[in-house]
C-alpha positions in Angstrom: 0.0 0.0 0.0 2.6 2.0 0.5 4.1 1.9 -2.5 1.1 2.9 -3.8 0.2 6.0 -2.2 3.9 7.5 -1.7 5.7 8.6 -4.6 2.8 9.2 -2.9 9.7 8.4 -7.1 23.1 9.3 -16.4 24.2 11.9 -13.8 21.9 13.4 -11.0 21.5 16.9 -11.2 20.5 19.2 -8.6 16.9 19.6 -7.7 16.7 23.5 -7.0 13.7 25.6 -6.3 13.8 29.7 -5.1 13.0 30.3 -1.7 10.3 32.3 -2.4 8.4 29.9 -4.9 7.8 27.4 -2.1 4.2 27.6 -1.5 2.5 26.3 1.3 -0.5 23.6 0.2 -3.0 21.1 1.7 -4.8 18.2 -0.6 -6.9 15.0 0.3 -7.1 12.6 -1.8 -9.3 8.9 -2.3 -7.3 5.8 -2.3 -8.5 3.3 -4.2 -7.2 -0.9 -4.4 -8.9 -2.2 -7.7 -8.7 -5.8 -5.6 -10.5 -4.5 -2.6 -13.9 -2.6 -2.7 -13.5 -0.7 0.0 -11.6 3.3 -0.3 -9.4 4.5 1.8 -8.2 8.3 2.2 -4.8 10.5 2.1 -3.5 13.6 2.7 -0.9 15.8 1.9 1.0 18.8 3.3 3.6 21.1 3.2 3.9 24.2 5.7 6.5 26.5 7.1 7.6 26.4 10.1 8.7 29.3 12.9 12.4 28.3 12.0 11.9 29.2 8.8 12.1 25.3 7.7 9.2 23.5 6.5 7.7 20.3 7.1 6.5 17.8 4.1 3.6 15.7 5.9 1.7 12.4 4.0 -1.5 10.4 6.2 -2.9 7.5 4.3 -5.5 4.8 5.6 -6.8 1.7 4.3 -8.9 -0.8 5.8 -6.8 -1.3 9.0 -3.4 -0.2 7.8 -2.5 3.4 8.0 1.0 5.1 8.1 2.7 8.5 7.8 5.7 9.9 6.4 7.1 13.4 7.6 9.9 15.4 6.5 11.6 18.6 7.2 13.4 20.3 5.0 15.2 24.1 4.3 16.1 25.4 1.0 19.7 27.1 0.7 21.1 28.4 -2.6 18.1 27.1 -4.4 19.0 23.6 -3.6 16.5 21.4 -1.3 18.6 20.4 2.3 16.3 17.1 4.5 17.0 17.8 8.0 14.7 14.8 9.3 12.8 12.5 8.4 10.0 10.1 9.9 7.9 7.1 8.4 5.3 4.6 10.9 2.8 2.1 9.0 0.9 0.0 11.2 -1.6 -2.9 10.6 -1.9 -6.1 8.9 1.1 -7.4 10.1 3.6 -5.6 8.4 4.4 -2.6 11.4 7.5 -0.3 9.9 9.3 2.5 11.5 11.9 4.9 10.1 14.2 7.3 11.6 16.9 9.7 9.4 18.6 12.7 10.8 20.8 14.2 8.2 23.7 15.9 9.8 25.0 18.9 7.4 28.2 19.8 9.6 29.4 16.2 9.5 27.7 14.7 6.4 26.2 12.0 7.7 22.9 10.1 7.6 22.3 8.8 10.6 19.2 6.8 12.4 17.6 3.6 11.8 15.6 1.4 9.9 13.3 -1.4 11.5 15.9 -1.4 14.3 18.9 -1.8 12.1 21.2 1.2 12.2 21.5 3.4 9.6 24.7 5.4 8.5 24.9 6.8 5.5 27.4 9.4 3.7 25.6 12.4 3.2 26.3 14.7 -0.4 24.3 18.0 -1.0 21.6 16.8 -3.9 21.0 13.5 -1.4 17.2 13.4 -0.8 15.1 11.1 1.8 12.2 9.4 0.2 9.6 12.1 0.8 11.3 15.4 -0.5 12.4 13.9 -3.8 8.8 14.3 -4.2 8.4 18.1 -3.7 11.4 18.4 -6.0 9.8 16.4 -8.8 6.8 18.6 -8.0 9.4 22.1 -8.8 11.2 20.3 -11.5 8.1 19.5 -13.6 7.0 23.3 -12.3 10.2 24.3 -14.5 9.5 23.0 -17.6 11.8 19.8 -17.4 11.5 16.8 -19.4 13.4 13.9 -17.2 14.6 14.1 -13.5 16.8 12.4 -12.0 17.4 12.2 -8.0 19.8 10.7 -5.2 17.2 9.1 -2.8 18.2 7.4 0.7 16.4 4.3 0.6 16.9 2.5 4.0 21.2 2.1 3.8 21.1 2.5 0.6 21.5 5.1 -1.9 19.4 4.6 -5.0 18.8 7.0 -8.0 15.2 8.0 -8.9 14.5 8.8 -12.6 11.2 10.3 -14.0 10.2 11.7 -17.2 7.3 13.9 -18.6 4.7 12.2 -21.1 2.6 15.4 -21.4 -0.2 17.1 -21.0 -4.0 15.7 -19.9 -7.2 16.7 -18.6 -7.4 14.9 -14.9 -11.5 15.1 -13.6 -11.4 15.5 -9.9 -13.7 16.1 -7.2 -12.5 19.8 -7.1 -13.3 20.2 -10.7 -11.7 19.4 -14.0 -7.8 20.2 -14.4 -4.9 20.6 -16.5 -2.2 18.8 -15.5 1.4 17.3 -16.8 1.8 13.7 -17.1 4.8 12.0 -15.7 5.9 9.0 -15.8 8.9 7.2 -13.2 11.1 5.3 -15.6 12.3 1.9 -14.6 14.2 -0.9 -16.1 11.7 -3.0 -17.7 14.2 -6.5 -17.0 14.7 -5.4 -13.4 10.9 -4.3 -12.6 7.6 -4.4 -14.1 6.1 -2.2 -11.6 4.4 1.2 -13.2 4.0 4.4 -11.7 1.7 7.3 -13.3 1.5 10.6 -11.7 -0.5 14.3 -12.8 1.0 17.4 -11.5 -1.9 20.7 -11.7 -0.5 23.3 -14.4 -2.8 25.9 -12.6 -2.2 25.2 -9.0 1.6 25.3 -8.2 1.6 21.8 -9.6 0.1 20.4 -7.0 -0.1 16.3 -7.1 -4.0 15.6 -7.7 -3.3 11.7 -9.4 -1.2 9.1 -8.8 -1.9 5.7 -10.3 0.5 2.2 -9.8 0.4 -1.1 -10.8 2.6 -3.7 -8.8 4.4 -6.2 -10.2 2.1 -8.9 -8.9 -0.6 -6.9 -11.4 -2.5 -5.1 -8.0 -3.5 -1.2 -9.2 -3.8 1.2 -6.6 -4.6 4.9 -7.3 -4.9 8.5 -5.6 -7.2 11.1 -6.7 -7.6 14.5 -5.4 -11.4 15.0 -3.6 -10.0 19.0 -2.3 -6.8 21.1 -1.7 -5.8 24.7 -1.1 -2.4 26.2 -2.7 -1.1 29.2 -0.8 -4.3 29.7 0.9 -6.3 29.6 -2.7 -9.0 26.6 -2.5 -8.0 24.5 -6.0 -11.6 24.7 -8.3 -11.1 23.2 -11.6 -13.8 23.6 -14.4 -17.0 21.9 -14.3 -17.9 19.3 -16.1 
């Protein structure tokens, strides 16, 4: 599930964003398992806080399962800097905790992963597995056409690529939008798993669909039901 709901995502370049076109947003979404007939929910944020940092926050539930990811983050020189980062999923058996603390002054990655310690050398472009996703969010935002990114994955370090497909209407609860189509680009002999997401041209590019398909065949999709952009409730046009 949550594989489904998280990006709810050659050389790597730099994922770099101005200070001041960070905007602060809020979306809820449906979750949908084509194998179980019962939705779920999720939800999205990203606010700044009194230290001038901000904090990326996803809640999804499902049946009895739920977890959430939070990051925090600051943005220096354009480039995107994790300073923490925290993911819990409870239920059906399969409990999970996460714990990353990304140490600037002595370039380290440090916390742990189900219990297992985690150390990790720690370059500036290195991203934990929630703010790559606000960085794809900028990078489509600025016109580019594949994206690449340095993602801490447990002890590991793993490269994310993505690249755009192009424009498409996506109908939402909040109205009809315009959005860019990506696509995250995987070797087809290591993975058949596929991962679709639409980024709103009008609203900041805010994420308002994701869709996946597993490689065991199971489809999973998010789709926005409401969301505000810099205080600005997202209305699409009406069908």
């Amino acid at each position: 599930m949550r594989r489904a709901l998280l990006l709810l995502l050659a050389a790597v370049t730099l994922p770099t964003v101005a200070a001041d076109k960070l905007e602060p947003f809020t979306a809820s979404y449906t979750a949908d398992w084509k194998q179980v007939p019962v939705s779920g929910s999720a939800s999205r944020s990203l606010k700044q806080l009194d230290n001038g940092r901000w904090e990326l926050s996803f809640e999804a539930s499902m049946l009895v399962a739920s977890l959430k990811e939070t990051s925090t983050l600051q943005v220096d020189n354009g480039v995107f800097l994790p300073q923490t980062y925290h993911f819990e999923r409870s239920g059906l058996g399969k409990s999970k905790e996460i714990e990353q603390d990304f140490d600037w002054t002595q370039k380290k990655v440090l916390g742990s992963d189900r219990g297992d310690p985690i150390s990790v050398t720690l370059n500036r472009g290195l991203l934990d597995k929630s703010t790559y996703q606000l960085a794809l969010q900028h990078d489509v935002a600025a016109g580019k056409k594949s994206m690449s990114y340095q993602v801490i994955d447990g002890s590991e370090v793993e490269v994310y690529d993505f690249r755009v497909l192009g424009e498409e209407r996506v109908e939402t609860q909040a109205g009809t939008v315009d959005a860019i189509k990506v696509e995250r680009v995987r070797d087809p002999t290591q993975s058949s798993r596929k991962t679709i997401l639409w980024f709103a041209k009008d609203w900041n590019y805010l994420l308002v669909r994701l869709h996946q398909v597993e490689k065991d065949g199971k489809e999973y999709q998010i789709m926005l039901k409401d969301g505000t952009v810099d205080g600005r409730p997202v209305q699409g046009a009406k069908s």
